[in-house]
Backbone as CSV, one residue per row, in Angstrom:
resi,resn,N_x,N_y,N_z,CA_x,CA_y,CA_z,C_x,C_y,C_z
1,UNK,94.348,82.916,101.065,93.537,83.311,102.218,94.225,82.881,103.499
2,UNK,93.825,83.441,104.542,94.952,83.317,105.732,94.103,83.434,106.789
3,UNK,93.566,82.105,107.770,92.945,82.700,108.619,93.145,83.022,109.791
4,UNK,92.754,84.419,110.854,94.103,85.037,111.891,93.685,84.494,112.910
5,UNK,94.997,84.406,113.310,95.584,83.333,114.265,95.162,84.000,115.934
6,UNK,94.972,85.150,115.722,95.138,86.040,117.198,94.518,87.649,116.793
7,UNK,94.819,88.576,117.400,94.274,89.758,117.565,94.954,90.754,116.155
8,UNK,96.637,90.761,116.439,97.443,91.668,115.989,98.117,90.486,115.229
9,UNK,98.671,90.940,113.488,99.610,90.196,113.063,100.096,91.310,111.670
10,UNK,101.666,90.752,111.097,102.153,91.546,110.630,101.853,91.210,109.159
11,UNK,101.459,92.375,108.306,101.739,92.619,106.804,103.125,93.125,106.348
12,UNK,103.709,91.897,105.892,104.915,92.842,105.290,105.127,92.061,103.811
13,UNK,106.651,92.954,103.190,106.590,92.472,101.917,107.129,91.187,101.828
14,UNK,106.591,90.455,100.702,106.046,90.581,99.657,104.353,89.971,99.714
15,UNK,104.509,90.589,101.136,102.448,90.581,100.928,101.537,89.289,100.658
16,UNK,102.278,88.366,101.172,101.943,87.194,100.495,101.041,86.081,102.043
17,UNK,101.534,86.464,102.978,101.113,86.353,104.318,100.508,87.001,105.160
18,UNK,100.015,86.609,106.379,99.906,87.262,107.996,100.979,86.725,108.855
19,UNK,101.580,87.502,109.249,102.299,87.067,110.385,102.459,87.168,111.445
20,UNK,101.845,86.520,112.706,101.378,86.436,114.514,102.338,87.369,115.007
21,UNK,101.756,88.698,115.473,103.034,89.355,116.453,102.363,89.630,117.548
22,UNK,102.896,89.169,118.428,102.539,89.843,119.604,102.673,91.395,120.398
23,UNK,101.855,91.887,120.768,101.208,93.096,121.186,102.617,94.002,122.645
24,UNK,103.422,93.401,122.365,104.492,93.861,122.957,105.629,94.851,122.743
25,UNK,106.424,96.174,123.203,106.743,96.692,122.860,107.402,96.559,121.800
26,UNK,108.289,95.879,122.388,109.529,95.275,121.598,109.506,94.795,120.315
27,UNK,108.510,93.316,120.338,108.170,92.899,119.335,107.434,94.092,117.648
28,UNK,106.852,94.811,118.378,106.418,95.889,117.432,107.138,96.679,116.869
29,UNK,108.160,97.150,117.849,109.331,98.023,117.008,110.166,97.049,116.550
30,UNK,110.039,95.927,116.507,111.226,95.186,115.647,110.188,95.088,114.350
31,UNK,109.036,94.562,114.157,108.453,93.945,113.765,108.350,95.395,112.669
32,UNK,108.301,96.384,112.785,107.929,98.341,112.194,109.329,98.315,111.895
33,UNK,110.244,98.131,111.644,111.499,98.391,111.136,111.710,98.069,109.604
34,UNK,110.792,97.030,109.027,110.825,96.609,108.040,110.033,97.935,107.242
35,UNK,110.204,98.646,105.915,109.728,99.282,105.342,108.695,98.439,104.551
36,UNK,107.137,99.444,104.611,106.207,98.776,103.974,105.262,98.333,104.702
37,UNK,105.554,97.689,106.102,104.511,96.994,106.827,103.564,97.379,107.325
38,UNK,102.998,96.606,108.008,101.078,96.986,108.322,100.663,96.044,109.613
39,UNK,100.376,97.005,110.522,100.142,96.214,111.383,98.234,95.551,111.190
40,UNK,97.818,94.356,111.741,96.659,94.354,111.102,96.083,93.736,112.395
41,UNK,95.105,94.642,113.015,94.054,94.740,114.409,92.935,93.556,114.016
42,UNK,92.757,92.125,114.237,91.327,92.017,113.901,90.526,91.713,115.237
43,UNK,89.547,92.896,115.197,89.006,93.269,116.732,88.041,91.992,116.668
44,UNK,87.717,91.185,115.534,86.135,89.998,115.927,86.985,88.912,116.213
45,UNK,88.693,88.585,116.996,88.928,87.539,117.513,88.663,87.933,118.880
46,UNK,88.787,86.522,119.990,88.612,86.644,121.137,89.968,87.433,121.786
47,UNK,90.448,88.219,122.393,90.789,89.424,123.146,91.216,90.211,122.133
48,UNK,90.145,90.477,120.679,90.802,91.557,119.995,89.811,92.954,119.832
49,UNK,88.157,93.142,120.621,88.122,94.245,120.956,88.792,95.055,122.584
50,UNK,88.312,96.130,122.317,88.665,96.703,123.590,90.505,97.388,122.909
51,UNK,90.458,98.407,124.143,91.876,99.110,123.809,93.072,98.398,124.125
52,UNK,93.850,98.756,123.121,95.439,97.728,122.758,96.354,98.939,122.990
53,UNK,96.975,98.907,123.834,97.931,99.176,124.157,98.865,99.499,123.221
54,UNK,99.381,97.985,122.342,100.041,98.017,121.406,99.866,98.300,120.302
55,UNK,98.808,98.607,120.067,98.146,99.419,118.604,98.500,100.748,118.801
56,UNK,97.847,101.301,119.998,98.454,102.876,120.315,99.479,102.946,120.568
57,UNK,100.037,102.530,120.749,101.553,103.146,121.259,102.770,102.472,119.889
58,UNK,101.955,101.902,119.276,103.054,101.364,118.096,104.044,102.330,117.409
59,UNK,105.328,101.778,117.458,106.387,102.940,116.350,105.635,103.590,115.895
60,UNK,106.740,104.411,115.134,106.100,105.094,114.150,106.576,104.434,112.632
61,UNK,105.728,104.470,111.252,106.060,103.986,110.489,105.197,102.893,109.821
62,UNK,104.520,102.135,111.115,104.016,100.814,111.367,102.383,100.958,110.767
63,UNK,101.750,101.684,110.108,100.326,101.942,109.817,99.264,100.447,110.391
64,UNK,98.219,100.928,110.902,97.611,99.581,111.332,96.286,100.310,110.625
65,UNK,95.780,98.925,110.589,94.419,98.436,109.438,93.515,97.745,110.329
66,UNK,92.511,98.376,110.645,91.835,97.280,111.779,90.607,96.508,110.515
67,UNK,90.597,95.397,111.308,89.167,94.901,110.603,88.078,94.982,112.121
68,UNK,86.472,95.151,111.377,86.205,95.343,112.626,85.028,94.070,113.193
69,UNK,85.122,93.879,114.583,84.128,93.127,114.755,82.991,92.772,114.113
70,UNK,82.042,91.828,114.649,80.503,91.631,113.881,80.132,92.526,114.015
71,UNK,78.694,93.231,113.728,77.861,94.280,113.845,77.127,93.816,115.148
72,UNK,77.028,92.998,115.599,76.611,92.763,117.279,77.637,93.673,118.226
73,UNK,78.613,93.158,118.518,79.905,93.447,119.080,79.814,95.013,119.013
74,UNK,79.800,95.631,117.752,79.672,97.302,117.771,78.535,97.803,118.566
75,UNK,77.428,97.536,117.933,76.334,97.788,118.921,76.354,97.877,120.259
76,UNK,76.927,96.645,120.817,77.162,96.653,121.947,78.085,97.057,123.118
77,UNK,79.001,97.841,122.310,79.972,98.571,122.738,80.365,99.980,122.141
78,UNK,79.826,100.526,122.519,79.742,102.089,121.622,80.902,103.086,122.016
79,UNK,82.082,102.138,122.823,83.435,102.916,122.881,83.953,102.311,121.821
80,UNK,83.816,101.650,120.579,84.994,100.679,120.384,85.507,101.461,118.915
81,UNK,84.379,102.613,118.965,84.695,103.805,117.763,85.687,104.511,118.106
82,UNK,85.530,105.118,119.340,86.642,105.633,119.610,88.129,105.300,120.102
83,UNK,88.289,103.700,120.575,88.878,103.138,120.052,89.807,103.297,119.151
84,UNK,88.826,102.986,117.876,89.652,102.995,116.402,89.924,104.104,116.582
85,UNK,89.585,105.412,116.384,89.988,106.333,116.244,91.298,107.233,117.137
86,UNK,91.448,106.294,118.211,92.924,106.505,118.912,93.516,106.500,118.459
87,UNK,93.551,105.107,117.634,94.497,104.361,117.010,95.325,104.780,115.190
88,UNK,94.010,105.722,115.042,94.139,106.495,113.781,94.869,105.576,112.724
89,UNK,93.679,104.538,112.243,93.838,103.417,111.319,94.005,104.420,109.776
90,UNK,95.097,103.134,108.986,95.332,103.789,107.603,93.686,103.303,107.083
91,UNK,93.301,101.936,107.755,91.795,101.251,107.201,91.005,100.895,107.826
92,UNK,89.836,100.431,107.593,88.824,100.227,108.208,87.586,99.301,107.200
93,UNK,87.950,97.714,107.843,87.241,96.825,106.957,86.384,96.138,107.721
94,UNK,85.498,95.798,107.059,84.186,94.734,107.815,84.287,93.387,108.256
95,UNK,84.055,92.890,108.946,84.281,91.732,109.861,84.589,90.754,108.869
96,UNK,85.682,90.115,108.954,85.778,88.492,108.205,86.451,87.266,108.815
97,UNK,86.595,86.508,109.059,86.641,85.269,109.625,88.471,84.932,108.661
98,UNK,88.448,85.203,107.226,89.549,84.639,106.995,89.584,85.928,105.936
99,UNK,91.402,86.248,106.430,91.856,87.541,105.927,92.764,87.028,104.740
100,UNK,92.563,88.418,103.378,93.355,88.300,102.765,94.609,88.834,102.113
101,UNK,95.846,88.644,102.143,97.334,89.455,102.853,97.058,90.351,100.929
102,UNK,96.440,89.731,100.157,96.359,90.523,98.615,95.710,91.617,98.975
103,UNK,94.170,91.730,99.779,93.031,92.340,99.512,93.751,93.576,100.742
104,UNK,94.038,93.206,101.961,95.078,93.976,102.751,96.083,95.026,101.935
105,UNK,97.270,94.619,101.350,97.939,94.676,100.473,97.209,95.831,99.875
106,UNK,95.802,95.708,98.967,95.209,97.213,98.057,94.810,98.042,99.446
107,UNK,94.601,97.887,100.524,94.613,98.876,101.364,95.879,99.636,101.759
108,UNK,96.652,99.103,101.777,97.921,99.564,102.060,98.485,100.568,101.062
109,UNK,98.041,100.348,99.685,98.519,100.713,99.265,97.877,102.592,98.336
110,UNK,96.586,102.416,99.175,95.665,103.244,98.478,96.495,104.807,99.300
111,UNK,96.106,105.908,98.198,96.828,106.911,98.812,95.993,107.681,99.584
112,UNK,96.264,108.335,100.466,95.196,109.618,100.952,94.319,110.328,101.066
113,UNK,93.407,110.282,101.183,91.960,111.365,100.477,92.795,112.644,100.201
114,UNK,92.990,112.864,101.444,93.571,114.308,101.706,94.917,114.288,102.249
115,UNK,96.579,114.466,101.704,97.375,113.802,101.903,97.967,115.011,102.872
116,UNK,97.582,116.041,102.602,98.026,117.185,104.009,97.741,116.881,105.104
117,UNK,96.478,116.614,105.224,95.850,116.640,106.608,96.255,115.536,106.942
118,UNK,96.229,114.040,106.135,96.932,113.188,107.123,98.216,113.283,107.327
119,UNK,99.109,113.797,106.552,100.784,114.479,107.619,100.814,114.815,108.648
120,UNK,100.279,116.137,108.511,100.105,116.340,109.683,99.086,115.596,110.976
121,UNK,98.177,115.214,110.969,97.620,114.563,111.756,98.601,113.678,112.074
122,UNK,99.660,112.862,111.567,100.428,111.775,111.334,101.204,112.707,112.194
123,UNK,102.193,113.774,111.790,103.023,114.828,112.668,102.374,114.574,114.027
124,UNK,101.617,114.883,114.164,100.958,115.177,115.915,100.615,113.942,116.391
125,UNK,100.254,112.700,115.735,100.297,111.651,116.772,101.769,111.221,117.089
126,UNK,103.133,111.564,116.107,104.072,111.315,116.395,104.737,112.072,117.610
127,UNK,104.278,113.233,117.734,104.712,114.374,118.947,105.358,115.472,118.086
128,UNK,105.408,115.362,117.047,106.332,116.500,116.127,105.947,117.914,116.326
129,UNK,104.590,117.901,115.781,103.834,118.891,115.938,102.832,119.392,116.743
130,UNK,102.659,120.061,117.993,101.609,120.737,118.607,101.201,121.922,118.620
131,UNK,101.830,122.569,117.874,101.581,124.439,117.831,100.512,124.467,116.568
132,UNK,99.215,125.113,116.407,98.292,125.065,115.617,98.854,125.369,114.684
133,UNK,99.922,126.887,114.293,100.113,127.706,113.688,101.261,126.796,112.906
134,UNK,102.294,126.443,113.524,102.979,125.390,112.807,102.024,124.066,111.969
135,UNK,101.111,123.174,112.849,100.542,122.648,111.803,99.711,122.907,110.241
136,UNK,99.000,123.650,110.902,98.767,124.698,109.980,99.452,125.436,108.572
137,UNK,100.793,125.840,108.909,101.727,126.163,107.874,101.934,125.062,107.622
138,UNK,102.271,123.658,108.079,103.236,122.494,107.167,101.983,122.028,106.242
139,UNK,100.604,121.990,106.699,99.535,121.591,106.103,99.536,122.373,105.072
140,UNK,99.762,123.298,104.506,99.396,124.334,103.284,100.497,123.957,102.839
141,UNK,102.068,123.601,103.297,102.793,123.435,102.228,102.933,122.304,101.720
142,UNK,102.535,121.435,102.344,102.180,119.905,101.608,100.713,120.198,100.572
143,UNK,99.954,120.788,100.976,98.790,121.551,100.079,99.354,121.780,98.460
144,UNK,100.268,123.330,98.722,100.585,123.513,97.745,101.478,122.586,97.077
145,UNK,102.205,121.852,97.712,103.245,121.015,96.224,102.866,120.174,95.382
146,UNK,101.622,120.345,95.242,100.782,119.527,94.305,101.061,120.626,93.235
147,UNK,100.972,122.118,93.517,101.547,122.679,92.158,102.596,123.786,92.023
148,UNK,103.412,123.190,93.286,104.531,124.585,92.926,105.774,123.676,93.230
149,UNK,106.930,123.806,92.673,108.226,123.874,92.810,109.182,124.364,93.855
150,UNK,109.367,125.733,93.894,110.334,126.111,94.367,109.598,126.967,95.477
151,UNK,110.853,127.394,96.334,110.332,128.153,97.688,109.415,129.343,97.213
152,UNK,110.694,130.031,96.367,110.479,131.397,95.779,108.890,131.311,95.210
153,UNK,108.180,130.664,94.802,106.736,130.446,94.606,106.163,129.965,95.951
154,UNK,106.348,129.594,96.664,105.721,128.848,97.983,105.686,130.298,98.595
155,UNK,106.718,130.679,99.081,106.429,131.899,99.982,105.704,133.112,99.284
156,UNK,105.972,133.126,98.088,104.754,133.957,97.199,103.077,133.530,97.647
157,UNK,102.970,132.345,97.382,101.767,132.419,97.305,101.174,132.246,99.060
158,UNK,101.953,132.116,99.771,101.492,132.312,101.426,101.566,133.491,101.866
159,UNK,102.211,134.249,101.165,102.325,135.681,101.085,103.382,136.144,102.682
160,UNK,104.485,135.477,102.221,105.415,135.154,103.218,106.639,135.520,102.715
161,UNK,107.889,136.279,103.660,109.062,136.344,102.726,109.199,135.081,103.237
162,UNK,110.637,134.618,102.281,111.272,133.520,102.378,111.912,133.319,103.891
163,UNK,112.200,134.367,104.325,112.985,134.574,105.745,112.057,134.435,107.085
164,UNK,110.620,135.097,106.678,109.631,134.814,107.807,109.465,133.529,107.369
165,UNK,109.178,132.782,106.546,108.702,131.611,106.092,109.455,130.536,107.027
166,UNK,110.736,130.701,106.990,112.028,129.989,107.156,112.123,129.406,108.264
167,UNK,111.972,131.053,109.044,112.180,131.524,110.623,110.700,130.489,111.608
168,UNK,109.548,130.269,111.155,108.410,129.868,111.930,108.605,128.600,111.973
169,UNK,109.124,127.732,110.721,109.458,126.245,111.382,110.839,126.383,112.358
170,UNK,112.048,126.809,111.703,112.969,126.849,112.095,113.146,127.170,113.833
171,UNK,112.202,128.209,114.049,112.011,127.863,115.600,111.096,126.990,116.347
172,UNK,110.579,126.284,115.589,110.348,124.894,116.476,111.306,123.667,115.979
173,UNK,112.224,123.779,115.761,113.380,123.003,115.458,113.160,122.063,114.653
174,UNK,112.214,122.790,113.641,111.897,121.221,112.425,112.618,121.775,110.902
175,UNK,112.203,120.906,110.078,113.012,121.068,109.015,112.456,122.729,107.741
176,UNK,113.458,122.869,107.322,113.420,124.227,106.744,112.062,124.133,105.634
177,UNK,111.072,125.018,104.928,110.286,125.162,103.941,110.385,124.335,102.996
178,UNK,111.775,124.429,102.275,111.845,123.848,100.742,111.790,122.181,100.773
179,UNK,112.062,121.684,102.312,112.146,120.144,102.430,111.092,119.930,102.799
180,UNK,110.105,120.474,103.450,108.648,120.405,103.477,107.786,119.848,102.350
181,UNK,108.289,121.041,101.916,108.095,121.152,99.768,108.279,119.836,99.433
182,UNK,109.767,119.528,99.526,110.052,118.117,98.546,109.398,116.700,99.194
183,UNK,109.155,116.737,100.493,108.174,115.663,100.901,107.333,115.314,100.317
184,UNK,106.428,116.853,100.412,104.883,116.560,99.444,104.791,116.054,97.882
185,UNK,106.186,116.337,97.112,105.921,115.954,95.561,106.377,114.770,95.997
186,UNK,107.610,114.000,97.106,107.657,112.932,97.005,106.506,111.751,97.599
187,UNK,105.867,112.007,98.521,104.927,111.230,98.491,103.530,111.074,97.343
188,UNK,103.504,112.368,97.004,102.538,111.921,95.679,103.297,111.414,94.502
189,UNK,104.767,111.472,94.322,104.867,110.529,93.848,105.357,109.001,93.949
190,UNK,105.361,108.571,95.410,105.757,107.237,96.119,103.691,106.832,95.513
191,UNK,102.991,107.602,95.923,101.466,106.501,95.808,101.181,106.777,94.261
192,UNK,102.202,107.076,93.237,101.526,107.277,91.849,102.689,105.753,91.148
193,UNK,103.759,106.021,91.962,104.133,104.848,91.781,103.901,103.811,91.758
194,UNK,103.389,103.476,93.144,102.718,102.651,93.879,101.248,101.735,93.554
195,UNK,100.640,102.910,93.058,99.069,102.360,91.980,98.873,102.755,90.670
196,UNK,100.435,102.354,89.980,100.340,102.586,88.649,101.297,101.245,88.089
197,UNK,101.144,101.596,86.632,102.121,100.691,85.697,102.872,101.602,85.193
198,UNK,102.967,102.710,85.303,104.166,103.828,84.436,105.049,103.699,84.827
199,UNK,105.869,103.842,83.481,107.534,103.881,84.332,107.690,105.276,84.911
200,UNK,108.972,104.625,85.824,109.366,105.656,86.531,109.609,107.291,85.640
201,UNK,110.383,106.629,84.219,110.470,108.217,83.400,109.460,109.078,83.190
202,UNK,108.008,107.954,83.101,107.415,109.021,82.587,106.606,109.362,83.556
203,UNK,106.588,108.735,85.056,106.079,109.105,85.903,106.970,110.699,86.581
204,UNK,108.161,110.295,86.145,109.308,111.569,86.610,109.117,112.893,86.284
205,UNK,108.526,112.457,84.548,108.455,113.411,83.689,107.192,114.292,83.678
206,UNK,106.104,113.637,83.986,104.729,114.168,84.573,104.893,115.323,86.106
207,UNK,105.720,115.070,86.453,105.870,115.630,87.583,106.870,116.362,87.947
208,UNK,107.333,116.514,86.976,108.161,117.903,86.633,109.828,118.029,87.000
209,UNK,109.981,116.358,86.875,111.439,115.786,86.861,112.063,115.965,85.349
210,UNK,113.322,116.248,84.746,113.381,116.102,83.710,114.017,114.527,83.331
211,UNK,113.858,113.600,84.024,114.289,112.392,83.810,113.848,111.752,85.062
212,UNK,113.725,110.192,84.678,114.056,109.205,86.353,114.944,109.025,86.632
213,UNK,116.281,109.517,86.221,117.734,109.215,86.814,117.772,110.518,87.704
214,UNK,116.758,111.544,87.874,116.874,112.624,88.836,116.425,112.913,89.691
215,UNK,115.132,112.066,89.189,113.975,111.508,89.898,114.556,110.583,91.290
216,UNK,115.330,109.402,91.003,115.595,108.648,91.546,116.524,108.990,92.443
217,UNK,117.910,109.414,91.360,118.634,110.501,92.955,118.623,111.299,93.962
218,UNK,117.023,112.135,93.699,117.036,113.015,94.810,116.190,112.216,95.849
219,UNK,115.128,111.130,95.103,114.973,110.048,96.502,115.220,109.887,97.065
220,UNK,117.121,109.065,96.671,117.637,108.231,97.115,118.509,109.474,98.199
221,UNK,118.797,110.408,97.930,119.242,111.714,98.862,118.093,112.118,99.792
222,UNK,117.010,112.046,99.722,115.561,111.964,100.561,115.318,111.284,101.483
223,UNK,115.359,109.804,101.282,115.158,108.953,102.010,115.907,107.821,102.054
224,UNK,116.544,107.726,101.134,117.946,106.378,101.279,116.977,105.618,100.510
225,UNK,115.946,105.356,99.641,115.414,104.797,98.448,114.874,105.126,97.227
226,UNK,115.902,104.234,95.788,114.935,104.519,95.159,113.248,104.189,94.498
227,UNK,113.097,104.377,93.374,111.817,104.603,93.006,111.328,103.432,93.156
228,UNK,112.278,102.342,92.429,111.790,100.985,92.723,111.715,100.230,93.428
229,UNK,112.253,100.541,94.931,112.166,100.042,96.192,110.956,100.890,96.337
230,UNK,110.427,102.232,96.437,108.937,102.465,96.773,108.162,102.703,96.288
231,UNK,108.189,101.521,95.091,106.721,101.197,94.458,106.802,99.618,95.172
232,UNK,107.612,98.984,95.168,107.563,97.688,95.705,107.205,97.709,97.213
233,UNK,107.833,98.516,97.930,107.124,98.401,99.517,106.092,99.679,99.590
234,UNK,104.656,98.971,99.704,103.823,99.495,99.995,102.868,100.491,101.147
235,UNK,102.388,101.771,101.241,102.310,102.682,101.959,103.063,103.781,102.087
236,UNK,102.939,104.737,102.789,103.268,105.796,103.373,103.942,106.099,104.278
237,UNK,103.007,106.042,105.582,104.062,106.234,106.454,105.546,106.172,107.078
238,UNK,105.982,105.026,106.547,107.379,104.533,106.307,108.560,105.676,105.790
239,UNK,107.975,105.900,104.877,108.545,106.734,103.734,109.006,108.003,104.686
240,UNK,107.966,108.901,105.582,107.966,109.574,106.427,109.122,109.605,107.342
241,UNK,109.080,108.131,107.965,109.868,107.920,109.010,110.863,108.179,108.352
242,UNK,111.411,107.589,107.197,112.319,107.758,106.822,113.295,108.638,106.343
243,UNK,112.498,109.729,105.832,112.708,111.475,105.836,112.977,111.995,106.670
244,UNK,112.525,111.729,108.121,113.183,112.242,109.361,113.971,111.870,110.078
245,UNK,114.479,110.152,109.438,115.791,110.117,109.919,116.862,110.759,109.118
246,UNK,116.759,110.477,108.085,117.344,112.090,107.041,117.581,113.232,107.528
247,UNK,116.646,113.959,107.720,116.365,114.685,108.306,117.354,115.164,109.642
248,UNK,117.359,114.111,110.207,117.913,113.983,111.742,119.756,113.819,110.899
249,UNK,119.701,113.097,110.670,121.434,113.159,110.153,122.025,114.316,109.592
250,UNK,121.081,115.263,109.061,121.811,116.077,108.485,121.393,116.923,109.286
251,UNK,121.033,116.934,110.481,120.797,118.152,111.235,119.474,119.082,111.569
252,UNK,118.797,118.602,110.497,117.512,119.157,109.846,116.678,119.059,111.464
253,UNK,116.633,118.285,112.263,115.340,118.715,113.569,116.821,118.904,114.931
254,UNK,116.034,119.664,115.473,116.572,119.734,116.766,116.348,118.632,117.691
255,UNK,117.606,118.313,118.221,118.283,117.433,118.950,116.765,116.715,119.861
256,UNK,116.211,117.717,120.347,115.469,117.536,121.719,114.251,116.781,120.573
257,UNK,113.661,116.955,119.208,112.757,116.376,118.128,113.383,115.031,118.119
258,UNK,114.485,115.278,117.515,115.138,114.136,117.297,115.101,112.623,118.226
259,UNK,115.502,113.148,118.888,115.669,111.909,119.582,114.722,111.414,120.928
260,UNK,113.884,112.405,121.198,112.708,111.990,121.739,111.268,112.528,121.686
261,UNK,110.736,111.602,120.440,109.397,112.418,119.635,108.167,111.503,120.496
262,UNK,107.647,111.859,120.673,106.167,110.976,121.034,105.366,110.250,120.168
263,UNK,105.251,108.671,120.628,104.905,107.932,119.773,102.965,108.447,119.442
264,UNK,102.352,109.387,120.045,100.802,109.371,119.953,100.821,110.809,120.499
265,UNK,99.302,110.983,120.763,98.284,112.435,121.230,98.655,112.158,123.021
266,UNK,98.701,112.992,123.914,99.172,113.350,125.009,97.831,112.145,125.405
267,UNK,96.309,111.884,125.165,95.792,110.639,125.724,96.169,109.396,125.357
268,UNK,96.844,109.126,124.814,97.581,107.727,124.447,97.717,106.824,125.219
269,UNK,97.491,105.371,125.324,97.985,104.891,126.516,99.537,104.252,126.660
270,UNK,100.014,104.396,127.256,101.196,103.498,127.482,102.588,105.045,127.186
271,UNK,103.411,104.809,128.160,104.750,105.514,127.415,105.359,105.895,126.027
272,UNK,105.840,106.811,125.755,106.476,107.380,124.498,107.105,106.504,123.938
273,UNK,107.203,106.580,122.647,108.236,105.638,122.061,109.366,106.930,121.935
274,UNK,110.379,106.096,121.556,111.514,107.153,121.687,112.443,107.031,120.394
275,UNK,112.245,107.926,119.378,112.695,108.634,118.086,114.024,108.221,117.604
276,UNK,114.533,107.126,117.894,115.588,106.875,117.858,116.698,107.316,116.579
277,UNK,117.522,108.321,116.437,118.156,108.934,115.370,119.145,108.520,115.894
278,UNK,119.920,108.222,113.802,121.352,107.233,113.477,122.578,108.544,114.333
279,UNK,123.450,108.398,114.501,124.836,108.986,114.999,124.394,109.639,113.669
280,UNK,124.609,111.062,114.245,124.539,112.268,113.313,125.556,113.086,113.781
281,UNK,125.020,114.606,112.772,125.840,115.768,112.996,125.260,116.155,113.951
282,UNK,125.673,117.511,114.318,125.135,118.038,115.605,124.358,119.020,114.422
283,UNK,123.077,119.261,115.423,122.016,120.381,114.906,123.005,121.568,114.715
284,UNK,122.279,122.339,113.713,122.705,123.605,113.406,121.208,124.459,112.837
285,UNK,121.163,125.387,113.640,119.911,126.785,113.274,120.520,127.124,111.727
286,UNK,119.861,127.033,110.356,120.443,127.450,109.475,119.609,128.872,109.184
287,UNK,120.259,129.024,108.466,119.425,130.524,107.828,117.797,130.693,107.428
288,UNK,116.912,131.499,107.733,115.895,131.077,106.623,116.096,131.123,105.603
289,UNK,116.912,131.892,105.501,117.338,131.932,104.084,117.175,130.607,103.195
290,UNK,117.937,130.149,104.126,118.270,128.359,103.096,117.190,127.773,102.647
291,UNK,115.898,128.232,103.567,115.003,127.166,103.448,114.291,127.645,102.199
């Protein structure tokens, strides 16, 4: 049990702590670099209701978990909902006096109700996405990869050629259809990992890998990890970030995505965070084809 020290403090692995961070830019994007972590809001210390700056405007990657004041405190402040909801928490727990980095930890690690809609919702507080029609399409194709494979079925069942399909992300300079695709089977299978005991084979094999040695390579070509680094660091969002720096190296978003995405929704408070992508290739418009 751990009792918090201040407003904001960090969950990271191996989950065994809280650790005091302060509500400062800096400190947050250092503190969000670590894969896995959690930022953790507890609004019932003294200056921890009211709007944080550093909650909203946090990296991206960084998921925060608020706990929430007494039930006095709410009552008595009937902004502090919306609030949370700026802040677009992975959780939302009831007031406690002394936190626990285990009981944290099963929040972190729980998957999605609905794992489309929070992408994208996740897309648009990052700045990725603002065109309805684009969210919209990436939302159905994270939809469907719960049961399709390949493009050639994806654009079937949107009733899309492969080339219009291609062409509607491709001109908002994001990544082609079929990597859309492989996001969605990989995050359902990062949280099956994640809240299971199966091995990786036969978790591979359920999901329409013909092995975990293929499983694991196209991860590790995905996101620069494998299976057993993300069952061990816990959550989502991370995983994300990490696809789009991928993403960004191989060209996959346009320059102007790349390297300066918006850390939140245009009411956000505080300045953009800024998308920072590794020395890459230079963008290239590929075919729809490809995608």
């Amino acid at each position: 049990m751990n009792e918090h020290p201040g407003p904001l403090s960090l969950l990271t692995h191996p989950y065994q702590e809280l650790v005091p961070v302060g509500d400062g830019r800096d400190a947050l994007r250092a503190a969000g670099r670590k894969p896995g972590s959690a930022l953790i809001w507890s609004m019932g210390t003294p200056r921890g209701c009211g709007a944080n700056p550093g909650v909203e405007g946090r990296p991206g990657g960084l998921p925060v978990i608020v706990v929430l004041p007494p039930v006095a405190d709410i009552t008595s402040d009937p902004d502090i909902i919306h609030v949370i909801q700026r802040c677009r928490p992975q959780g939302i727990l009831p007031f406690h006096e002394h936190l626990s980095a285990h009981d944290l930890a099963q929040v972190l690690r729980q998957p999605p109700l609905d794992l489309a809609a929070e992408i994208t919702d996740y897309l648009t507080w990052r700045g990725l996405c603002a065109d309805r029609d684009t969210i919209h399409l990436i939302r159905r194709i994270i939809e469907l990869s719960a049961e399709l494979r390949t493009i050639t079925a994806l654009s079937k069942s949107m009733y899309l050629s492969r080339r219009a399909l291609g062409r509607r992300l491709m001109n908002q300079g994001l990544p082609v259809p079929s990597h859309w695709l492989q996001l969605g089977r990989l995050l359902r299978l990062a949280t099956r990992l994640q809240n299971s005991d199966a091995t990786v084979f036969s978790i591979a094999y359920d999901s329409g890998y013909p092995d975990g040695f293929s499983l694991s390579n196209q991860m590790h070509r995905l996101i620069g990890y494998r299976p057993s680094q993300v069952r061990e660091y816990l959550g989502w969002e991370w995983i994300v970030e990490e696809w789009l720096r991928q993403e960004a190296d191989r060209g996959g978003l346009a320059p102007t995505i790349a390297n300066a995405v918006s850390a939140g929704p245009p009411s956000a408070a505080g300045s953009p965070v800024v998308f920072r992508r590794r020395p890459a290739r230079r963008w290239r418009s590929k075919k729809p084809s490809e995608g």
